[in-house]
C-alpha positions as CSV (number, residue, x, y, z in Angstrom):
1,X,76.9,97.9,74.5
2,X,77.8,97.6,77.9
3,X,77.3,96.4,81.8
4,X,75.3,99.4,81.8
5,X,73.0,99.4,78.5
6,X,72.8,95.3,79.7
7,X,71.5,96.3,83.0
8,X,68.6,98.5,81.8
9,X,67.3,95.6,79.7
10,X,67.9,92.7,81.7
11,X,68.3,93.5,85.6
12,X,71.6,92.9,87.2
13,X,71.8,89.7,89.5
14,X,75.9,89.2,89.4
15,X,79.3,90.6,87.5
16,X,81.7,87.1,87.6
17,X,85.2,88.6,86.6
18,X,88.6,86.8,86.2
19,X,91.5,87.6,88.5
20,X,93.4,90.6,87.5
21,X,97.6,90.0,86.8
22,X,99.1,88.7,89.4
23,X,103.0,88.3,90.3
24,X,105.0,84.6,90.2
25,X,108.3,84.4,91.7
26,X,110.9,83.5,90.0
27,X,112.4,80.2,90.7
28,X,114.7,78.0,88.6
29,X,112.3,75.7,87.3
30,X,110.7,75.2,83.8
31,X,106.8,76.5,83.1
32,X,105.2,73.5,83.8
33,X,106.8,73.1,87.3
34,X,105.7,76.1,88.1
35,X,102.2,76.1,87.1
36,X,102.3,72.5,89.5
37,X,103.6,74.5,91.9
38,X,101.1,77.4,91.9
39,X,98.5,75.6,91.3
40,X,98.6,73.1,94.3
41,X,99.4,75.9,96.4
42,X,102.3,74.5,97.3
43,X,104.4,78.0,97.3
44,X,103.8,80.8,99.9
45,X,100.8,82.3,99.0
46,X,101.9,86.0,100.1
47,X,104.3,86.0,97.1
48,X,101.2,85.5,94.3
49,X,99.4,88.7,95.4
50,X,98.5,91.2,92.2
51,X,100.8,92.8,90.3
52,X,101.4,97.0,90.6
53,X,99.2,96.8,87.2
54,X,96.7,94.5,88.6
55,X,95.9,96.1,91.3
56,X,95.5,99.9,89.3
57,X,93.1,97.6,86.9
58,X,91.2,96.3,90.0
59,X,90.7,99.6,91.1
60,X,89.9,101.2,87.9
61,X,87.2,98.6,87.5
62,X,85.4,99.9,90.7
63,X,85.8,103.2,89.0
64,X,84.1,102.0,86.1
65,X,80.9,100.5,88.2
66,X,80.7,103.9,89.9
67,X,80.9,106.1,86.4
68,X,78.0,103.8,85.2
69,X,76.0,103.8,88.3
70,X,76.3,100.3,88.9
71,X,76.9,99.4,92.7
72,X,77.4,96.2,93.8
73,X,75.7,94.9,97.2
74,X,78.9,92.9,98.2
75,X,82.3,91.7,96.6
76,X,82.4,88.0,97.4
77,X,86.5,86.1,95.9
78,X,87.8,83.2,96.3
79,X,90.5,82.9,98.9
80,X,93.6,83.2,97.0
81,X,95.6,86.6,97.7
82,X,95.1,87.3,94.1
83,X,91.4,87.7,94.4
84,X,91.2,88.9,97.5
85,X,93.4,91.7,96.9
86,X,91.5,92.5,93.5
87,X,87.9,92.3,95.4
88,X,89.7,94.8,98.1
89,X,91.0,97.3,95.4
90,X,87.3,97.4,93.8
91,X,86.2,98.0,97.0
92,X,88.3,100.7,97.8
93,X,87.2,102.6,94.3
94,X,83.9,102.3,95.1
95,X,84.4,103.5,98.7
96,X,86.2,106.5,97.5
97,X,83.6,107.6,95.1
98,X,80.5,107.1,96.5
99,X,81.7,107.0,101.0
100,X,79.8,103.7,100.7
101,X,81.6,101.4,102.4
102,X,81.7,97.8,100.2
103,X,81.6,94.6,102.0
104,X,83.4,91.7,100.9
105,X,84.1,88.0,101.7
106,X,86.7,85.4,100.3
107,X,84.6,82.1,100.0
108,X,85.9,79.1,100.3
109,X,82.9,78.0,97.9
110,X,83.5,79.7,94.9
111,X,87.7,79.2,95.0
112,X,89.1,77.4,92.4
113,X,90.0,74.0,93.1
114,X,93.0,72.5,94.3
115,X,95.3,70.3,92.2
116,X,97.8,67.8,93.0
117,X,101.2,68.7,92.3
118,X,102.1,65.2,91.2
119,X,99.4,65.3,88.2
120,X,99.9,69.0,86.7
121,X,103.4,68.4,85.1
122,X,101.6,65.6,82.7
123,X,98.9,67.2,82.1
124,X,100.0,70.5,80.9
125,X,102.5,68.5,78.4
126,X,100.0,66.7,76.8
127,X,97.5,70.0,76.6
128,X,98.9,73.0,78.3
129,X,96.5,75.9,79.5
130,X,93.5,73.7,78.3
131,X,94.4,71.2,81.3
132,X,91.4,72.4,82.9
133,X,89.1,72.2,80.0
134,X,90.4,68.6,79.4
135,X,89.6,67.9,82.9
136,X,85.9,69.8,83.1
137,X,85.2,67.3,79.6
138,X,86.2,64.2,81.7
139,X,89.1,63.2,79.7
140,X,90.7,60.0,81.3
141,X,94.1,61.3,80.5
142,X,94.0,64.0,83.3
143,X,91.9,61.6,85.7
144,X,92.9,62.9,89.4
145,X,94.4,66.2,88.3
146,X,92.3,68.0,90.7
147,X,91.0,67.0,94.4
148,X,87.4,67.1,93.6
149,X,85.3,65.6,90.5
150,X,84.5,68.0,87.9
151,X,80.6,67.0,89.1
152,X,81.7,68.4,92.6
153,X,82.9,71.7,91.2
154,X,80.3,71.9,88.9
155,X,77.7,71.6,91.5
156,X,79.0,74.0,94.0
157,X,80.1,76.8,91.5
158,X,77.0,76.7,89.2
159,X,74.9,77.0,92.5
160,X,76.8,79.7,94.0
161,X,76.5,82.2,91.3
162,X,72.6,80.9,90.2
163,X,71.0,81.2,93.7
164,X,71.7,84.3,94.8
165,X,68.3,85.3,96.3
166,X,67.2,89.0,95.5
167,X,69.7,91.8,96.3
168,X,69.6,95.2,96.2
169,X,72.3,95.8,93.7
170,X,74.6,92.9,91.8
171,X,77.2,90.2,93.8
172,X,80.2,91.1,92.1
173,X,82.4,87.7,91.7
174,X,86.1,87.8,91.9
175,X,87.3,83.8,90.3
176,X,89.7,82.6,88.3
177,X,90.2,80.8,84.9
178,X,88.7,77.7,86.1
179,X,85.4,78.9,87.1
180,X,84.9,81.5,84.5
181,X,85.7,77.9,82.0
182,X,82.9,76.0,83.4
183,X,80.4,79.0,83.8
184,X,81.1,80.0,79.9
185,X,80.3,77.0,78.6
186,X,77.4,75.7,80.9
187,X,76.0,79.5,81.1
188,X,76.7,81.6,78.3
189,X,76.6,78.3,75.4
190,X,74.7,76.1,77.4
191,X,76.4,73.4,76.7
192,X,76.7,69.8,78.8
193,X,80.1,70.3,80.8
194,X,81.6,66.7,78.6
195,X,81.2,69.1,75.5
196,X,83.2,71.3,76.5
197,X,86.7,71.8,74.1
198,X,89.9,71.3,75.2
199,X,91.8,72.5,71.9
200,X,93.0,75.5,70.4
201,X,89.5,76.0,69.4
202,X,88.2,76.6,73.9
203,X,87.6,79.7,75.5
204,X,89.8,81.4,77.3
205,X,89.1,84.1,79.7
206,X,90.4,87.6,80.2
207,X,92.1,88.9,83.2
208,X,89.2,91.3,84.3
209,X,86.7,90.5,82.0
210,X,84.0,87.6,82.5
211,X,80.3,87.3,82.6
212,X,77.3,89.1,83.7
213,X,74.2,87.5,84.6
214,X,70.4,89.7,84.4
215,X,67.9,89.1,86.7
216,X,65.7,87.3,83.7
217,X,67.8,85.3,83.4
218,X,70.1,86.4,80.4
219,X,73.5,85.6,80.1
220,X,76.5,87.6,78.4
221,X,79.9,87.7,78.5
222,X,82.2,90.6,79.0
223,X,85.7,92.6,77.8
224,X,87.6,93.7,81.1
225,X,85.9,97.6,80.1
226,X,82.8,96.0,81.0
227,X,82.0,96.3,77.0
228,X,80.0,93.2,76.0
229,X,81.3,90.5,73.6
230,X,79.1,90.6,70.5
């Protein structure tokens, strides 16, 4: 089952994908420096732009939509060069398949949040990629690790991608690892955001894949072929 088969049962409201590959220069500091570093934006932001096979898997996607006769009204990314450049290779597929030209927009309210530097280092030692989880759950230990509350983010994510209005055709979401994190768990499980895991047991999301929302209301997650997770 797929996108497609989901569409024709449920409606299509909005396609929420992860951030394709993207590149990370390479500087002489360990992994955990440079996830502080990336992550607070504190290193030129032209040099974390999508890799040569991120961008052919960006493109391929809008493709895909095009081969199953799913065409988005807009592309709408968060403002970091990695999802704007992903939201502008989709774009371009489409464009080249149907002459429809695709508008999109990088939204300040739907980027992921900022960190501070200072915090990251700790935080990934004591639980690594699951940081974010950790700090979504309200875990004390990585109080501060991001700029906003986790009810701020919540609030302004959550009611991005649920009050959409009526389109004709899907918003197709271009977000990264934390959103997809807080949207799986308070979306697709329905679970209260403090439930969420933060060992090996959480979800973690595919580069390209994500989760589709119908207009009734059903939820689903999907692979980066736009196959649905079972």
């Amino acid at each position: 089952m797929n996108i497609r088969d989901f569409s024709d049962k449920h409606g299509l409201k909005a396609i929420v994908r992860r951030h394709f590959v993207y590149n990370k220069p390479a500087l002489p500091v360990d992994a955990n420096t440079m996830c502080a570093l990336i992550y607070s934006r504190t290193i030129d932001p032209s040099l974390l732009g999508l890799s040569e096979v991120g961008l052919a898997q960006a493109y391929r996607q809008g493709e895909q939509l095009v081969e199953m006769g799913i065409i988005p009204c807009r592309i709408v990314s968060g403002t970091d060069l990695r999802n704007t450049e992903g939201a502008r290779q989709t774009a371009a597929a489409i464009r080249a398949a149907t002459n429809k030209r695709m508008p999109f927009m990088a939204a300040p309210g739907v980027t992921y949040p900022y960190y501070d530097a200072t915090k990251v280092v700790p935080a990934w030692e004591q639980f690594g990629d699951m940081a974010a989880h950790a700090y979504l759950a309200g875990r004390p230990e990585v109080d501060g690790l991001w700029t906003e509350t986790a009810d701020a983010f919540e609030e302004r994510i959550v009611s991005a991608i649920n009050n959409l209005g009526h389109h004709e055709g899907p918003v197709l979401f271009d977000l990264n690892f934390e959103q997809l994190v807080l949207l799986h768990y308070t979306d697709v499980k329905h679970w209260p955001r403090p439930s969420i895991p933060y060992d090996n047991s959480a979800w973690i999301p595919k580069n390209g894949g994500g989760i589709v929302y119908g207009e009734d209301g059903t939820v689903a997650e999907f692979n980066p072929d736009f196959t649905l997770v079972e």
